[in-house]
N, C-alpha and C positions, 0 to 999 in steps of 0.2 A: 307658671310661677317663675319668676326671674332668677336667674343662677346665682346663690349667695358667695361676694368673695369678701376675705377677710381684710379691714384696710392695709395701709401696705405702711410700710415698717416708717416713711417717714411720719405720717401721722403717729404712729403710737413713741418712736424711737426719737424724735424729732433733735433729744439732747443731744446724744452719742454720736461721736465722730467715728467710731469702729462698729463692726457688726459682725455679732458670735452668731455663730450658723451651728445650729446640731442639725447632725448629719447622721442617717439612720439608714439600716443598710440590712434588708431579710431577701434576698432574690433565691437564696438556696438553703444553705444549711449553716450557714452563720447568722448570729444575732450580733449584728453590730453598731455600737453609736460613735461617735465622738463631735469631739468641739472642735469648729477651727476657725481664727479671726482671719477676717478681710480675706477669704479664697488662699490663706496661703502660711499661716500659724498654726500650725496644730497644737490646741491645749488637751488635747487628752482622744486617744484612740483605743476605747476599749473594744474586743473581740469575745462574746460566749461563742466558742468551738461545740457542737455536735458530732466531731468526728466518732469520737467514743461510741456514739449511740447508734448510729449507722452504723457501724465494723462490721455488727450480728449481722447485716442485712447484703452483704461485698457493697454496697453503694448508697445514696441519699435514697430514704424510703419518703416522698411526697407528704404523708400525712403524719407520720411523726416530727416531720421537721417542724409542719405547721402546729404541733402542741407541744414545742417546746419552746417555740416562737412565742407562745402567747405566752409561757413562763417566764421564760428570760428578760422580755423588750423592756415593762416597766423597771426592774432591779439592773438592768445595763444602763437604760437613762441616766437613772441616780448615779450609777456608779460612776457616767461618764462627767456629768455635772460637777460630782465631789473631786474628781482628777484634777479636772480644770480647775477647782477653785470656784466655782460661779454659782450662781441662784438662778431659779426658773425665771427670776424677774430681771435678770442680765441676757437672757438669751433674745434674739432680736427676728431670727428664720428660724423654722425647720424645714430641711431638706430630705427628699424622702426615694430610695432607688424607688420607679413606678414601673419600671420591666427593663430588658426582660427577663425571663427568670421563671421560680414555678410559681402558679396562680396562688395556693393556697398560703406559702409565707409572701408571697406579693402584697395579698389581702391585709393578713396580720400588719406589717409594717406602715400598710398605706394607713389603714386604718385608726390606726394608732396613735401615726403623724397627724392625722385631722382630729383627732378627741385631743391632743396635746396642743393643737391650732386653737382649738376653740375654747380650752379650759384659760390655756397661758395669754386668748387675748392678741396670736400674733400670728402672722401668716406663713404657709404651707409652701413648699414648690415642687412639684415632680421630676426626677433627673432619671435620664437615662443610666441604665447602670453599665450598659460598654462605653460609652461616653467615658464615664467616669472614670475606667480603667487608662481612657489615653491620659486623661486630667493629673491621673496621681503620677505618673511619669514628668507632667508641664509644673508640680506644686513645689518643687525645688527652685526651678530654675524659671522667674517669669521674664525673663526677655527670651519673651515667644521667637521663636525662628519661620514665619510663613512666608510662603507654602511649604510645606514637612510634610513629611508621609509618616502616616500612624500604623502598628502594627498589634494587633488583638490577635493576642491566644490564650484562650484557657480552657476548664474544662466543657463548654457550651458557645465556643464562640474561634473561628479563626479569618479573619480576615489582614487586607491591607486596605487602607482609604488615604485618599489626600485630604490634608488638614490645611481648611485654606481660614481659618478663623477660629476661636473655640464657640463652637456652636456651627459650623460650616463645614460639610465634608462633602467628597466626589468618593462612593467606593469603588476600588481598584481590581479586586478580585477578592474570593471569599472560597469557602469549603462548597463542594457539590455532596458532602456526604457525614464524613463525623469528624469534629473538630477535633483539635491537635491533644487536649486536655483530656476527651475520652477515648481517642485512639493509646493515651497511656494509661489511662486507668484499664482498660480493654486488655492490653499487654500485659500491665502488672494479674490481671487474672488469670489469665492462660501460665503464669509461671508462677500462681501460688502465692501471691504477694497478697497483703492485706490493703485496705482499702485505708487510703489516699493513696492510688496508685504510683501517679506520678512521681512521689517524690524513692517512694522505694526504687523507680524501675532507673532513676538516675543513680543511686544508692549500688545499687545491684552493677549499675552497668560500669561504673570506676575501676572494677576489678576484669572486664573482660574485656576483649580484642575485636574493635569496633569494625575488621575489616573479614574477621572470618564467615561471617554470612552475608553472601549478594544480595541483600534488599535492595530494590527499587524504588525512587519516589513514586505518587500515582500523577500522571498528567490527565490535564482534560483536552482533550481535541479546541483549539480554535478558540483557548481562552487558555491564554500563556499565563493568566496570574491568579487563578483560580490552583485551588488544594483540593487532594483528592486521599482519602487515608486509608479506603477501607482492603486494595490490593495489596497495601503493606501488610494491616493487620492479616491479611489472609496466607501473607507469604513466612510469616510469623507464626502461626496456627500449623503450618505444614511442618515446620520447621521443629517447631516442638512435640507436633503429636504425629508426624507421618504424614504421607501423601495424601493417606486414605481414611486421615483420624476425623476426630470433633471434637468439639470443647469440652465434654465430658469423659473423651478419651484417658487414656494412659500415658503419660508425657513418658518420652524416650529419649531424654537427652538427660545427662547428666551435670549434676551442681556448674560444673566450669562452663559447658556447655551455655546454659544458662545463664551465666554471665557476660556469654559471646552474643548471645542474643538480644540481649539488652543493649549491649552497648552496639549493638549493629541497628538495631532499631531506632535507637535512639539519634546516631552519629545520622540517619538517613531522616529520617521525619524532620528534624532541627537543623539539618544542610537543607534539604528544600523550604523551610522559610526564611533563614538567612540568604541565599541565594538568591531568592524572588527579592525579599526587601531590598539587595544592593541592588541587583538590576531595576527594582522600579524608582531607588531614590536619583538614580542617572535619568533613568526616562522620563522620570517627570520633572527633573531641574527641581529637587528639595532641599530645601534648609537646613532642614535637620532631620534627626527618625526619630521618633518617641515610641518606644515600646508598654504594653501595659497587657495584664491580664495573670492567670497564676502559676502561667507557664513561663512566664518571662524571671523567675525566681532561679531559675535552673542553670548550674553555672558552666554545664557546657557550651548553653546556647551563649553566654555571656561571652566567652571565650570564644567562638566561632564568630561574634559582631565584629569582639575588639581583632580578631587575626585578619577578616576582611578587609580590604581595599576600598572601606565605606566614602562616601563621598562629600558626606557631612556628617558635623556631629552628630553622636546617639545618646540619647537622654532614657533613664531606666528607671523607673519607682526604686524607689528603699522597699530596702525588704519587706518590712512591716505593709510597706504599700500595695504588694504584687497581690495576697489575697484578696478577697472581698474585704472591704472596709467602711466605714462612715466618713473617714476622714473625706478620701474622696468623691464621695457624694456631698459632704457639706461645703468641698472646697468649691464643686461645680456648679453646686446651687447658690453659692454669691454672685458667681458670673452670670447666672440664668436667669436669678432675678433681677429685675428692672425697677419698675414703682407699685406690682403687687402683685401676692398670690394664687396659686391655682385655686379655680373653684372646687366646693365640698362633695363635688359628684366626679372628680378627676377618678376612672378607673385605671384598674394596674391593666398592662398588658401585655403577652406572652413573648411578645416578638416586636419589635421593633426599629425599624432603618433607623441612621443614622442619617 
């Protein structure tokens, strides 16, 4: 049987000189939609947060996410639709994160977007969801600067790529182990912090002294641009439970202590990928640097770009932009699409190159 694709938006849109993309966005524990014209207007970014409901759990529990996903998605559309100002019969795409991310809210969303394809009449497209974290850093500013070197970090992702087009990368170096977003969620556990770690352990660490614990970056042998996180977190574990502790230990440092820890953790993990990013935007003769991901929110690493001796400009998502979003899925899915949609068998999937 031949693969059904939906026609493609000039047939149905044929009027309209602009094209509204909803943009829908379930890869982890946000349910996200929003509207945005022509790749680069955002009329409305709405965000349902499940932080709350994972807290019980220190982290995203996989299958609640996924049944809250199926509660939220339809009542976030609407809401994102009413933002905007627009009717189902204005909307022209839907763009849909297809990975990577966890399967079971993968499912939800894709799904969702394709029952919303075939009800509304109009075509589907599947967007990468690290993609689209470089994307919300380019949706400010579109005089593209290539070749640029792109820089992902959040909690499931830390690399560098050269960005030679949007849709065209060479990756540069990447994580051999746990990325930048859960080596601080990881941190913020060991020192009792609640779950969205990240932001507590930057929170925590403005009050301590970034230079009183020797941490060290992790290097890989023989691959200068590759990250390595997990001999940090272990030099951080000893650090606050003993030589000889474990994570269910007895933490033996005290409140200030704790402080020192953070912020020495912190000053080291976010020195080595600023570091690396100046050194590769030299090495590879780049344009610019576009940062993107929900690490890139964090305002010390902001502060270690701008104190850098960078070598071109550096372009940062808005804040709203750094988390998971729809905005930047719909902005990417204008540029992805061509003259028509993925087909109705497009599955999500866990993992995905760039």
């Amino acid at each position: 049987m031949p693969r059904k694709i939906l026609p493609s938006i000039r047939q149905i849109r044929y009027t309209r000189l602009l094209m509204n993309v909803l943009g829908i966005e379930t890869t982890c524990d946000e349910t996200a939609v929003s509207v945005v014209r022509d790749g680069q207007e955002i009329l409305s970014n709405v965000i349902s947060s499940q932080a709350e409901v994972h807290q019980q759990f220190g982290g995203v529990y996989p299958e609640m996410a996924s049944r809250q996903h199926v509660d939220l998605l339809i009542p976030t559309v609407d809401e994102a639709l009413r933002v905007a100002g627009l009717k189902r019969e204005e909307i022209d795409l839907i763009a849909v994160a297809k990975g990577p991310g966890l399967i079971g809210p993968l499912l939800i969303g894709l799904n969702g977007a394709k029952a919303l394809s075939l009800a509304w009449e109009i075509p589907f497209i599947g967007v990468n969801h690290v993609e689209a974290h470089l994307y919300a850093a380019m949706m400010s500013n579109q005089n593209y600067l290539f070749s640029s070197l792109g820089v992902v970090i959040s909690g499931g992702h830390t690399f560098l790529t050269r960005i030679l087009d949007v849709g065209s990368y060479e990756q540069i170096g990447t994580t051999v182990d746990d990325a930048i977003g859960e080596a601080f969620d990881k941190v913020a556990s060991l020192l009792d912090l609640p779950y969205p770690g990240g932001p507590e352990v930057e929170k925590l660490a403005k009050g301590g002294d970034p230079s009183r614990f020797p941490f060290k970056a992790g290097r890989v042998k023989g691959q200068p641009w590759d990250f390595s996180f997990s001999g940090l977190k272990t030099n951080v574990l000893y650090a606050i439970k003993g030589q000889n502790g474990d994570k269910k230990g007895i933490t033996k440092i005290s409140e200030e202590e704790k402080r020192d820890v953070a912020a020495s953790f912190q000053e080291v993990a976010l020195g080595d990928v600023c570091n690396k990013a100046m050194r590769a935007a030299k090495e590879f003769d780049c344009g610019a640097i576009y940062v993107g991901g929900g690490v890139s929110q964090n305002r010390r690493l902001r502060e270690m770009f701008d104190e850098s001796e960078a070598p071109c400009p550096i372009y940062w998502p808005s804040r709203d932009l750094c988390l998971d979003n729809g905005a930047m899925i719909a902005g990417l899915g204008f540029h992805k699409f061509k003259s028509q949609g993925d087909p109705l068998d497009l599955e999500p999937l866990t993992r995905i190159p760039l």
